[in-house]
MIMIGU-346840 format. One record per atom (N, C-alpha, C): x, y, z; residue number from 0. Coordinates in pm, whole numbers, plus 50000, padded with zeros to 5 digits. Layout:
% residues N
(node (X,Y,Z),NUM) ...
//
This chain:
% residues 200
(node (64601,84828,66398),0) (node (64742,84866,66383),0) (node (64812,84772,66286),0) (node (64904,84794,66246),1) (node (65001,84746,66140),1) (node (65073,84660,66201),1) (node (65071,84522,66144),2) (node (65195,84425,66219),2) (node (65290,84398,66118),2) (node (65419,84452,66159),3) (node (65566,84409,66054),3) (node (65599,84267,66105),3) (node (65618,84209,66044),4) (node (65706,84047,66004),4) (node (65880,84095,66017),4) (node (65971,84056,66094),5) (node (66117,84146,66031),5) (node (66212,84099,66082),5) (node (66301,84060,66060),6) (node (66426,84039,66142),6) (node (66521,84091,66138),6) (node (66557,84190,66269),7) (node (66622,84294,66287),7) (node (66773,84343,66180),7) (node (66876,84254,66213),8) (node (66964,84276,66098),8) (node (66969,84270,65972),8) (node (66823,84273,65933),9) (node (66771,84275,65794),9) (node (66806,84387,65765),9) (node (66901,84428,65619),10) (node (66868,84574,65612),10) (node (66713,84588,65508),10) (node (66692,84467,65450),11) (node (66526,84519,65372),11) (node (66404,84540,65474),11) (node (66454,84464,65601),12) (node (66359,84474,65703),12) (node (66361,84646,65758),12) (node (66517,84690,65760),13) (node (66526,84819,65788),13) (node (66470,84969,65752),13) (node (66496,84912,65608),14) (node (66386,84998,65533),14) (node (66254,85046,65570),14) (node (66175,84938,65597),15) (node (66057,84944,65624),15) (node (66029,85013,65746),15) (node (66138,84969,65807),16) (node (66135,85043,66002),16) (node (66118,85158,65996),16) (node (66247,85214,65905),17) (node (66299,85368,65893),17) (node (66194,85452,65807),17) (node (66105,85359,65753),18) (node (65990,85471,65655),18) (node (65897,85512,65774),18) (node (65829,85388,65816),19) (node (65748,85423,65919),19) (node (65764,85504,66031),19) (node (65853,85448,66066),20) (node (65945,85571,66133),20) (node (65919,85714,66120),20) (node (65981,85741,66054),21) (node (65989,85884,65973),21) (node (65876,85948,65918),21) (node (65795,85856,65893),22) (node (65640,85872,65881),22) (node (65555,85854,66015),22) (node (65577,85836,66106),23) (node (65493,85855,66232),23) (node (65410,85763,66229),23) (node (65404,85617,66139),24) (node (65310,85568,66179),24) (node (65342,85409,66261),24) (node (65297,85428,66338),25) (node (65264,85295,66442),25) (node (65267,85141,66407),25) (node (65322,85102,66427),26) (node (65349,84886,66350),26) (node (65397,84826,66512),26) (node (65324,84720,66519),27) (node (65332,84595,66618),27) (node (65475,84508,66546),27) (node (65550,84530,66629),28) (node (65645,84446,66559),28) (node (65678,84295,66549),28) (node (65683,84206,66477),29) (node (65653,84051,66541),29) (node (65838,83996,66460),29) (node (65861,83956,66545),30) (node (66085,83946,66498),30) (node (66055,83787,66478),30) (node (66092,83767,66342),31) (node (66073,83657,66311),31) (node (66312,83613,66275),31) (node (66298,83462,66338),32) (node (66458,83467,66346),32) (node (66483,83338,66192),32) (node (66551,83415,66093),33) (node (66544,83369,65962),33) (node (66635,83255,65974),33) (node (66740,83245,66028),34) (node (66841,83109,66073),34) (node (66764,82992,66156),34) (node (66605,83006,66206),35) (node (66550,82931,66253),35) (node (66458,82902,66180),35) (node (66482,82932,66064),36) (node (66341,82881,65973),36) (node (66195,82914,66030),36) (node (66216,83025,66065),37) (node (66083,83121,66133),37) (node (66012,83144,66018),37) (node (66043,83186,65926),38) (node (65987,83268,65761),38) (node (65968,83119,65690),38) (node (65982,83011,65755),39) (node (65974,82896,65635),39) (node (65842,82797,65706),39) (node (65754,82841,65795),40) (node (65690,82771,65880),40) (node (65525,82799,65787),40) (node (65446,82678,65776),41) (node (65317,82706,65716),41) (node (65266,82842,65758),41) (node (65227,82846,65879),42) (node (65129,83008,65917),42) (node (65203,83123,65849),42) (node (65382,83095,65858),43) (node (65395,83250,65775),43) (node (65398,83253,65655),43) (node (65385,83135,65566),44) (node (65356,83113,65439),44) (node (65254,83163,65462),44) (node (65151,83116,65454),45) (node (65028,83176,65460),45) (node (65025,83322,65418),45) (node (65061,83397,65445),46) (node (65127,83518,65492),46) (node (65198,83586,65361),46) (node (65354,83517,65379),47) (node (65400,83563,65224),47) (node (65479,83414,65192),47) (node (65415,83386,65059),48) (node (65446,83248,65033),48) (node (65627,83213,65004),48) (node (65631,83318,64980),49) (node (65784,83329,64945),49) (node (65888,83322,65057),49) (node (65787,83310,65171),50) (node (65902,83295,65287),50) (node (66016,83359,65306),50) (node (66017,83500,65318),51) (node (66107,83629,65336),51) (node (66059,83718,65404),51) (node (66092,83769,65482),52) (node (66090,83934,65541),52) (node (66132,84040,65506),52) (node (66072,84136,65488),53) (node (65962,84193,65546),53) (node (65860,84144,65527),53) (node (65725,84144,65554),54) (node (65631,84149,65572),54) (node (65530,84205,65617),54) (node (65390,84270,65553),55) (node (65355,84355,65646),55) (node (65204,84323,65617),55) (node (65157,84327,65764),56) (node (64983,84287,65753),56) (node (64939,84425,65773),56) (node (64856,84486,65644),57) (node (64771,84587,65709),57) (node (64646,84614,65770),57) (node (64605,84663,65819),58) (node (64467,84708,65893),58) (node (64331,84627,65823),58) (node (64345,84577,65667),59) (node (64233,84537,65653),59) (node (64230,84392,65639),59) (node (64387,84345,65663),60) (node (64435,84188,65705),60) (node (64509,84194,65568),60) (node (64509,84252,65480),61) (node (64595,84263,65368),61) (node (64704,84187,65386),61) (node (64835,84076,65292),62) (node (64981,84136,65370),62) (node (65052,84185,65270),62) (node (65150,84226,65268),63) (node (65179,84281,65155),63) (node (65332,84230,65188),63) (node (65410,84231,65070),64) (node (65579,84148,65107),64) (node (65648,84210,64999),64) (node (65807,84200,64997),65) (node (65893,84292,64890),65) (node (65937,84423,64986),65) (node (66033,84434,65041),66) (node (66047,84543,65097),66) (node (66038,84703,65023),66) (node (66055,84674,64919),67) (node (66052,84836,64814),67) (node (65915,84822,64795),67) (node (65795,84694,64733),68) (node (65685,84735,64707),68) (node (65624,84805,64877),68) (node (65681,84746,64977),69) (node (65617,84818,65097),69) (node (65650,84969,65071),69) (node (65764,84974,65108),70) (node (65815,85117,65069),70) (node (65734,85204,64980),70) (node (65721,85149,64870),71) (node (65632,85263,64748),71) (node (65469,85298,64830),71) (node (65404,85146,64879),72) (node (65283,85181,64933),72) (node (65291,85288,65049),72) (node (65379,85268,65126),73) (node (65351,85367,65222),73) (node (65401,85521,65226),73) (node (65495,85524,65119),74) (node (65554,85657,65078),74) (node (65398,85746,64969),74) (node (65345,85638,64950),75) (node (65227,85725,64887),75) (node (65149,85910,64883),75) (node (65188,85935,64830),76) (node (65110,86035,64897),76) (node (65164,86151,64983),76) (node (65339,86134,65008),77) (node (65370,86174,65132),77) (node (65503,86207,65013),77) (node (65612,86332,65155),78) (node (65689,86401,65023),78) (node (65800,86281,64980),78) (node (65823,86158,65048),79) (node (65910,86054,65040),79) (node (65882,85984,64862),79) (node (65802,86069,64800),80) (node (65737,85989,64692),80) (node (65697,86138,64610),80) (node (65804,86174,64470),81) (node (65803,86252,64395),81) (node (65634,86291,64352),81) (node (65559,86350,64310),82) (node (65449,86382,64231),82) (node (65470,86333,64109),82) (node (65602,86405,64061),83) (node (65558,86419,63925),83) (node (65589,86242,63805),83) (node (65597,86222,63736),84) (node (65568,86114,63700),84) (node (65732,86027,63616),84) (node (65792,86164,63589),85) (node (65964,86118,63549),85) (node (65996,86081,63692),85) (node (65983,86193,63737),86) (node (66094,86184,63909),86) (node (66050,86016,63978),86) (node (65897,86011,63989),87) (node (65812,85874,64047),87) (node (65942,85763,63977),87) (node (65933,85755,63832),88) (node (65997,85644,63739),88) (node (66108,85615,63779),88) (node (66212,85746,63834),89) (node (66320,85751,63854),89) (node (66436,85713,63998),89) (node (66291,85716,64109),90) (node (66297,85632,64265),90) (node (66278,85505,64188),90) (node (66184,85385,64083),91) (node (66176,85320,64096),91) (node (66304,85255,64007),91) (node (66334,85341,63932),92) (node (66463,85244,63891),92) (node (66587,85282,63983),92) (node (66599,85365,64077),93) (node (66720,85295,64159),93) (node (66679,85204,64247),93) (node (66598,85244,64275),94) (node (66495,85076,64386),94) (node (66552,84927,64310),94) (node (66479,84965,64169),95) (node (66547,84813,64108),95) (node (66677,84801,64091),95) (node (66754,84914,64084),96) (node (66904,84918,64108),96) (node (66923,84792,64272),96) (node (66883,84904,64326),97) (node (66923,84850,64441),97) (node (66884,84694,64485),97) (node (66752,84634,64412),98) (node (66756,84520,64398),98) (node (66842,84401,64365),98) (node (66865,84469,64222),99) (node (66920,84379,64100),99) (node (67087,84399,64117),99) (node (67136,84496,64145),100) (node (67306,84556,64131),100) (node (67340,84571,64198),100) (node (67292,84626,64359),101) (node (67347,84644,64490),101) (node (67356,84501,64596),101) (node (67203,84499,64602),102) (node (67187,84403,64723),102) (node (67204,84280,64743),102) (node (67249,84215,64634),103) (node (67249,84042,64584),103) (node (67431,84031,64602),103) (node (67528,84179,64599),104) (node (67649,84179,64635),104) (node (67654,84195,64754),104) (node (67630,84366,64812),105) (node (67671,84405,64930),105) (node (67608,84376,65037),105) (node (67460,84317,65063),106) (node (67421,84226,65142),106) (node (67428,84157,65191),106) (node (67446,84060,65035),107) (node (67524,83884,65074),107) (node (67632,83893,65145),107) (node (67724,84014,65063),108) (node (67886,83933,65147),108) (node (67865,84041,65290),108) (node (67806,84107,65319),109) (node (67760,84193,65497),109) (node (67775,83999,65497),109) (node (67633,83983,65492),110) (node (67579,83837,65584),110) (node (67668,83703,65577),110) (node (67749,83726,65505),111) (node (67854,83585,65522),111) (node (67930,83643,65611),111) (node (68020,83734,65646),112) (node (68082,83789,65734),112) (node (68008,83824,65876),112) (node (67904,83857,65868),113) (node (67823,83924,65969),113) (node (67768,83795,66096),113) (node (67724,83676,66014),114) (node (67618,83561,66008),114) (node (67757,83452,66039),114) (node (67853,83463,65970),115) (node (67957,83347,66017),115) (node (67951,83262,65872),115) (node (67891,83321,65761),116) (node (67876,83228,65663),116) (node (68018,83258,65523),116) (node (68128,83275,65581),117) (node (68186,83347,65490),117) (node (68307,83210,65414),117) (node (68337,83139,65504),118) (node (68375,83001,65456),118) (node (68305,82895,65357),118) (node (68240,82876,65385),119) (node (68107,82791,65280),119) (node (68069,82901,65135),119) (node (68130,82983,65142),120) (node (68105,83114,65037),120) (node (68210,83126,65000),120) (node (68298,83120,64997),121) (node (68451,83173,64982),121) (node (68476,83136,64839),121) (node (68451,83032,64798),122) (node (68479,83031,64616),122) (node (68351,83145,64539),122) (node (68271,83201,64591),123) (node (68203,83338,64524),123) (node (68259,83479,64595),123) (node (68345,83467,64656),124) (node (68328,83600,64739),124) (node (68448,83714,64642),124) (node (68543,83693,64580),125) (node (68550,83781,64462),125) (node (68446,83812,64391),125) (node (68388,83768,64339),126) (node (68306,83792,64244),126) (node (68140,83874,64335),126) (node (68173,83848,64389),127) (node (68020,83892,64478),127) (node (68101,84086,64528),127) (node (68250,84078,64557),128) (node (68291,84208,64616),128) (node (68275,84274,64506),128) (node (68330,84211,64385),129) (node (68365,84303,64222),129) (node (68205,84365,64249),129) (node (68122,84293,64225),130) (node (67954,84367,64240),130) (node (67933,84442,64291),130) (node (67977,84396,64431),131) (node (67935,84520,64542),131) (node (68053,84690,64483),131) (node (68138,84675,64455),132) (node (68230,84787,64435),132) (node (68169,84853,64298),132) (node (68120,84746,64184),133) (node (68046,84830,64044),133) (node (67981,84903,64106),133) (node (67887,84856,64210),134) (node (67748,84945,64286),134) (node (67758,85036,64342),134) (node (67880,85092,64402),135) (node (67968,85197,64468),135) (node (67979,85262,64349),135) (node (68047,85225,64252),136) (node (68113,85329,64184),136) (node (67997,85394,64085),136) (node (67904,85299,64089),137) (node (67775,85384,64016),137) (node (67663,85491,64066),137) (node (67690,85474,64238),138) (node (67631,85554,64317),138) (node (67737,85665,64302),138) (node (67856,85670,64337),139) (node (67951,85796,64358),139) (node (67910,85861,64226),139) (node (67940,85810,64092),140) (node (67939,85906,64006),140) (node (67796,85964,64006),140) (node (67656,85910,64018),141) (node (67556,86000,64043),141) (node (67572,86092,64172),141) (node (67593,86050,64261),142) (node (67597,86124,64411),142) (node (67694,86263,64351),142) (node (67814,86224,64287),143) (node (67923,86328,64319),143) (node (67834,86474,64250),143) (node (67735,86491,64154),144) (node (67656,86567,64139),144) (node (67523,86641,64194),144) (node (67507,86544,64257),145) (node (67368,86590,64328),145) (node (67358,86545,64432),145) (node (67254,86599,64581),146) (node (67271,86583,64723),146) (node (67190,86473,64788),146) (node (67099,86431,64683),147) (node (66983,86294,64685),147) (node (66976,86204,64563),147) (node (66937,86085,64552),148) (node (66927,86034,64461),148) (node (66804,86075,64340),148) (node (66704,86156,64417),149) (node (66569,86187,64302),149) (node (66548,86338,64318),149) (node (66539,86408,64229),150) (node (66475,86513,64250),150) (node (66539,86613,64366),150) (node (66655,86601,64365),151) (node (66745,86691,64531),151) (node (66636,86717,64643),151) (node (66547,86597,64656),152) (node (66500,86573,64780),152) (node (66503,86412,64833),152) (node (66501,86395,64968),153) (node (66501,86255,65028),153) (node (66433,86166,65023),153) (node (66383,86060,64939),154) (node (66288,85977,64891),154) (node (66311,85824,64942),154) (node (66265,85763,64896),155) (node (66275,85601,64940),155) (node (66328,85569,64836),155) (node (66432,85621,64731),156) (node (66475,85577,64687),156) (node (66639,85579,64804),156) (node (66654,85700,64869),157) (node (66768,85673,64937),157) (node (66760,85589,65024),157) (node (66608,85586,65142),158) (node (66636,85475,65204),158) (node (66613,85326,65139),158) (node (66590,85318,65094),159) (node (66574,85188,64982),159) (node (66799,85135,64951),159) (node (66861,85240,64913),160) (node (67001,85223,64908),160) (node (67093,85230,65039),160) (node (67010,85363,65087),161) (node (67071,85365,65246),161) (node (67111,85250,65310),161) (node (66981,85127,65319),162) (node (66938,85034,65461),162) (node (67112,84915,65429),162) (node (67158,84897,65285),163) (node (67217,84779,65279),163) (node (67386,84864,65307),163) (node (67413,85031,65233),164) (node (67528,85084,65189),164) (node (67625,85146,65318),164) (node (67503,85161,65424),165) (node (67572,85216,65556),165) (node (67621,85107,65643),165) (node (67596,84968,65584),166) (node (67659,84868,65717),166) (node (67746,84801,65591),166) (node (67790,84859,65467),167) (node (67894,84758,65380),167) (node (67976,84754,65435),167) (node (68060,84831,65527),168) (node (68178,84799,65578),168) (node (68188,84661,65697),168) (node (68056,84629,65722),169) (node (68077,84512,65800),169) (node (68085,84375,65687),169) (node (68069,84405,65576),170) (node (68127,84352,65466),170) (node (68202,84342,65368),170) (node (68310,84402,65503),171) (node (68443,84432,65511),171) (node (68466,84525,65286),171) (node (68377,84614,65301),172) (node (68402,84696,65146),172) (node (68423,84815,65239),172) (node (68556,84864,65141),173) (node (68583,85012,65183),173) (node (68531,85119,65129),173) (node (68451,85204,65222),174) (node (68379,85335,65152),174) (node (68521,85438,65121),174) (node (68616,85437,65226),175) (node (68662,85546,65162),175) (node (68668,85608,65024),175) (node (68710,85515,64909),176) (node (68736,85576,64774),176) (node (68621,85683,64736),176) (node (68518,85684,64825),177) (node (68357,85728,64793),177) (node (68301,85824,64868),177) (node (68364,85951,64853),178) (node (68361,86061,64916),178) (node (68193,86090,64894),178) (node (68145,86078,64767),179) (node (68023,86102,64752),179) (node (67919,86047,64859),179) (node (67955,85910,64811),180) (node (67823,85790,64892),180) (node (67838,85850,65065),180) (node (67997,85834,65130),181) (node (67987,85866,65253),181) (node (67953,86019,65282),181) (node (67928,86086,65214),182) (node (67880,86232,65245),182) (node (67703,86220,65238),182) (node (67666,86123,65125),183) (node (67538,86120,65137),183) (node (67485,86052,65226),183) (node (67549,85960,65299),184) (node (67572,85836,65435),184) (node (67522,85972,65518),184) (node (67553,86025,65551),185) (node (67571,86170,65680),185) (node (67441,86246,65648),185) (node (67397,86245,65529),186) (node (67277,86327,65510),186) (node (67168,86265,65556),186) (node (67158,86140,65491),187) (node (67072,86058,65543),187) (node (67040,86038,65686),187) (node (67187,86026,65785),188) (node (67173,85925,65921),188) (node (67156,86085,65997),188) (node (67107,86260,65977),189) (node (67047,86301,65983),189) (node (66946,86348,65969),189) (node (66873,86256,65880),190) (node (66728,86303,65869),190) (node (66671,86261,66003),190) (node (66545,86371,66065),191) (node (66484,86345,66121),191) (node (66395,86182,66150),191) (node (66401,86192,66295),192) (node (66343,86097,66350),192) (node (66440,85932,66277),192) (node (66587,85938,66261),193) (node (66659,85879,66200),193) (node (66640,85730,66311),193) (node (66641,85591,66307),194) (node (66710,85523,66363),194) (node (66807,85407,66322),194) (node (66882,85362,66425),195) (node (66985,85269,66389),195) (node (66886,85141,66316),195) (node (66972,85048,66237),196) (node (66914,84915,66206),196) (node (66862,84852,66276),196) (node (66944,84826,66387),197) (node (66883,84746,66489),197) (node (66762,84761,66582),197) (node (66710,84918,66546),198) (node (66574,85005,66650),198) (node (66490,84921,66655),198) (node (66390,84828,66694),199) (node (66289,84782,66723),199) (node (66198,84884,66731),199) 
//
């Protein structure tokens, strides 16, 4: 069986939950607590040297780390992962969107607010919201056209954007202006076999 590395209010950890999930397949879950320097301990180096979660050991002791490279491996093959070879290109650059333009804003400032870290942050936290709101306004204007991010079907490229965009408001960003994003919020948190962040 598959053992995930994860700590629950992770939304990159979430990702990974919600694929498997949705994919039916089975993971031992092992909750590693990142404020305890759980992810910074030799054995889970070992593991992923980079000392982050997700993490995922597969069946042949493999581990594999990066929450989107998990994502791509296990969407393989399955309809979460276009065929054709534009559409493929086109999950992976909002993935790196969501890397590079989303998650380094609307993440961070979730977890200073969320975590209690919002004081010790406070001389970046303009500049970290301006980010998070570019990232909004670049999702609405794609969204306001189309009902998914790839191919008008549900890919890991949405949950890949999904896991960080549905808890921004606990980082205190207002969706309203974003009729798009929160309509695509609703599509998503009905897909089958859907769960909350926090699902173990």
């Amino acid at each position: 069986m598959l053992t995930l590395y994860d700590f629950l209010p992770s939304g990159n950890g979430y990702k990974v939950r919600l694929l498997l999930t949705q994919l039916g397949i089975p993971y031992e879950l092992v909750q590693l607590d990142v404020f305890k320097k759980e992810t910074r301990t030799p054995e889970f180096l070992a593991k992923n040297p980079n000392g982050r979660i997700p993490c995922v050991r597969l069946e042949d002791g493999t581990h594999l780390w990066e929450s989107n490279a998990i994502l791509s491996y296990f969407a393989e093959g399955t309809p979460f992962l276009p065929p054709g070879k534009l559409e493929r290109a086109q999950v992976l650059q909002w993935m790196f969107f969501e890397q590079y333009s989303h998650e380094p804003y609307i993440a961070v400032v979730r977890a200073w607010y969320h975590f209690g870290l919002l004081e010790e942050n406070r001389a970046q936290l303009a500049d970290k919201v301006k980010g998070g709101y570019a990232a909004l306004g670049v999702m609405e204007s794609h969204l306001a056209k189309r009902t998914w991010f790839v191919g008008e079907r549900y890919s890991i490229a949405d949950i890949a954007l999904y896991a960080y965009t549905h808890v921004a408001e606990e980082g205190k960003f207002d969706l309203g202006p974003y009729p798009a994003v929160r309509a695509w919020l609703e599509r998503v948190h009905k897909q089958p076999k859907h769960i909350p962040i926090t699902k173990a």
